[in-house]
C-alpha positions, 0 to 999 in steps of 0.5 A: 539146266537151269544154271546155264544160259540159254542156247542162243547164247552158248558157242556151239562147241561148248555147248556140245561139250556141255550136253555130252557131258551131261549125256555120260553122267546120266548114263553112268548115273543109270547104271548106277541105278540099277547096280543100287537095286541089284534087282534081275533075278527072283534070287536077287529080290529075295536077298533084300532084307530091308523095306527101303532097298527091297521097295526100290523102283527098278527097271524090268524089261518084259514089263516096260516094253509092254506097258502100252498093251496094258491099261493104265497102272491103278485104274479101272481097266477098260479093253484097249482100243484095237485089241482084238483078242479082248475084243474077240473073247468078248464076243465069244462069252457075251452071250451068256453074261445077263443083263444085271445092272451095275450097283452101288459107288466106287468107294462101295456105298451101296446105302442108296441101293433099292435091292430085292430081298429075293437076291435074284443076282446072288449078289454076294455083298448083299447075301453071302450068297456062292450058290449063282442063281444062272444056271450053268455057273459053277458054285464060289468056292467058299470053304474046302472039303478036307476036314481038320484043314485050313485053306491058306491065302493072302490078297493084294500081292506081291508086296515089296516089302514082303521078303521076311514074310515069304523067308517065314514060309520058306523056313516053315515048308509052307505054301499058300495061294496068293491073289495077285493084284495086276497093278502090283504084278506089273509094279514089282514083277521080279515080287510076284517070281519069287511067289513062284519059285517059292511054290506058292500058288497064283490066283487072281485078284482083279487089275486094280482093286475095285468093287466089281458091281458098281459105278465108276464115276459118272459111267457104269462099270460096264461087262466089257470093264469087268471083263478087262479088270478080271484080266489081269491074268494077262499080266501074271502070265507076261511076269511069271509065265501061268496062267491062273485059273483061279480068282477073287474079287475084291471086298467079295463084291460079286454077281452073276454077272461077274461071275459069268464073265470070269467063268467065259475067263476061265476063272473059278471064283473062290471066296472065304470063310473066315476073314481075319480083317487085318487090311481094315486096321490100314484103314482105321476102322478097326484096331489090331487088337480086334485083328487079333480076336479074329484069330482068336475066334477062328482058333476057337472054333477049331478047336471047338469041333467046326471043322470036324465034317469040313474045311475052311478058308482064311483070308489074310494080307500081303498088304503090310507089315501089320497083316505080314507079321499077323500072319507069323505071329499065329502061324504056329498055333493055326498049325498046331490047332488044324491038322492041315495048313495048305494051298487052296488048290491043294486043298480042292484036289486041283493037279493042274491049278494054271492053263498051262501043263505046269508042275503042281503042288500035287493033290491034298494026299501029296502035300500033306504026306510029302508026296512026290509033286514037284515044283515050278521052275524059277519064272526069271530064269528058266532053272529048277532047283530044288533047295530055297533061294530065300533061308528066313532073316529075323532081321527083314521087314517084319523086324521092330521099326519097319513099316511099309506102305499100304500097297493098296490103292497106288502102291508103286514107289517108281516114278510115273510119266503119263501112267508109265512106271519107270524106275532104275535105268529105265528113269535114266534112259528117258532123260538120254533120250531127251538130251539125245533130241536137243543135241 
């Protein structure tokens, strides 16, 4: 507008004629938007094969319509003012959550920490410790009881970008836990779909990926803020319509304290074995080479008899291209080297992994030999197919050339208005909107 004159200047009827004019662009100019995206199905996303088109904001209405009942995108969650049922489980589980008092930095620092070597908090990031001192707190899930087997699981999903990597599943019959990132959820919806038509399992991993022991800025973290961040299981349900019971927090920051309010959740708190690290090259502490000896290490000792008594469970990214193709690049020798590549879930013999009656992958016995467990409906659509939406395209994101973001901390590519996202049409509709109000 700034090419034109002010509207004191501008004879009514053309002034008119001028903003209706632009009014019709606009909305053809949203329309066309979302056309572009071609995003309203799980199908759909899973047909991008390019990180550019695949990571296009896109206008979702079961997300939009509901953003103000969320906290805002990519912050520490706090209960929301006049939310009572948040308020309501609170009340219910406040009882058995102890008085453990927050620890460390927001950026993870806990160098100025003065800790009992007693750990009497069974705090993880001090100790490695799964075993909660409380009493009536189940143990963390840290390693499976299936020998020969490796539990299977990425973090920090869905990614926009990550249809090669879920094409490479499809194509290879594998399944595996994601730990979904509420942020992310409500960042890429139609993402976190495909995870469930593809049959992969949905746990949690927090609302926006803090450190859940520490101090936020100058406050503390306090127990009705963890409860809020641990809750993301809310926006998972919302987009794909299950409820985990499942999740893991960030870097393995946990307590009793935590735990007690994700147990008061519902949630089982599953950690790992072994980490292959591949999120810390994003950052620049380590190299991919020493990724790539983490892998080594974990091959090795397979093969090497650890895992004859017991199982174990590998932590991997959703996170870029880097962590996606590191994940096909030892696909087949994990494969060849264990016995058995399964869901974490599968692997714990857990038939009903979500709170409502929803189909499962079936028991450890089923997968592995081809049972008759069946499969989740497409969440966007309410079909049930049984072939793959999504046949594997050696040309997608994970091809020579392409690399995505880090989704991690702020990963939305869609526009943001006061912590709204709003992309395709829905960025098109807000500016009909205010023209609306001029004219």
């Amino acid at each position: 507008m700034r090419n034109f004159p002010p509207n004191a200047f501008l004879i009514p009827p053309i002034r008119k004629f001028v903003y209706h004019s632009i009014y019709t662009l606009t909305l053809l100019l949203g329309l066309n938007a979302l056309l572009d995206t071609g995003k309203t199905s799980a199908q759909l996303i899973a047909r991008e094969t390019s990180s550019n088109s695949g990571c296009k904001p896109y206008y979702y209405g079961p997300v939009n319509t509901q953003l103000s009942s969320f906290p805002t995108i990519w912050e520490p969650a706090s209960i929301l003012h006049g939310d009572s049922n948040a308020e309501s489980k609170w009340d219910s589980i406040k009882a058995n959550v102890p008085k453990i008092p927050p620890k460390g930095t927001p950026n993870g620092d806990f160098s100025g920490l003065n800790y009992s070597d007693a750990d009497d908090d069974c705090w993880w990031t001090y100790s490695k410790c799964v075993h909660p001192r409380l009493e009536g707190l189940p143990s963390d899930v840290a390693d499976i009881p299936e020998p020969h087997t490796l539990a299977y699981s990425f973090d920090d999903g869905p990614n926009c970008s990550h249809n090669a990597f879920y094409d490479y599943l499809v194509a290879q019959g594998q399944k595996a836990t994601m730990f979904y990132v509420g942020s992310n959820v409500m960042d890429w919806p139609l993402e976190a779909q495909r995870a469930v038509t593809d049959g992969h399992e949905i746990c949690v991993h927090t609302w926006s990926h803090r450190y859940m022991s520490i101090f936020f800025l100058s406050r503390r973290l306090s127990a009705t803020d963890q409860l809020a961040s641990i809750s993301a299981m809310q926006a998972i349900k919302l987009v794909t319509d299950i409820t985990p019971t499942c999740w893991r927090p960030p870097f393995g920051d946990v307590d009793d304290r935590v735990r007690a309010i994700a147990n008061g959740l519902g949630l089982r708190t599953v950690l790992w074995k072994y980490d292959s690290n591949d999120w810390r090259v994003d950052d620049g502490d380590i190299s991919r080479s020493a990724v790539d000896a983490n892998y080594e290490r974990l091959l090795n000792e397979s093969a090497n008899g650890s895992f004859d008594t017991v199982g174990a469970i590998l932590l991997a990214h959703e996170l870029n291209n880097f962590t996606m193709s590191e994940a096909v690049k030892y696909y087949e020798r994990l494969r060849s080297t264990f016995k058995n590549l399964v869901p974490i879930q599968v692997a714990l013999n857990n038939t009903h992994p979500y709170v409502e009656d929803r189909p499962s992958l079936g028991d450890f016995h089923d997968y592995t030999t081809g049972g008759s467990a069946s499969m989740p409906s497409d969440p966007g659509t309410g079909s049930d197919s049984g072939e793959s939406k999504s046949p594997y395209s050696p040309s997608g994101v994970l091809g020579p050339g392409s690399e995505p973001q880090s989704q991690m901390p702020s990963s939305s590519r869609a526009r943001r208005i006061g912590g709204v996202v709003v992309g395709g049409i829905g960025w098109w509709a807000m500016a009909i909107g205010i023209l609306n109000a001029v004219v």
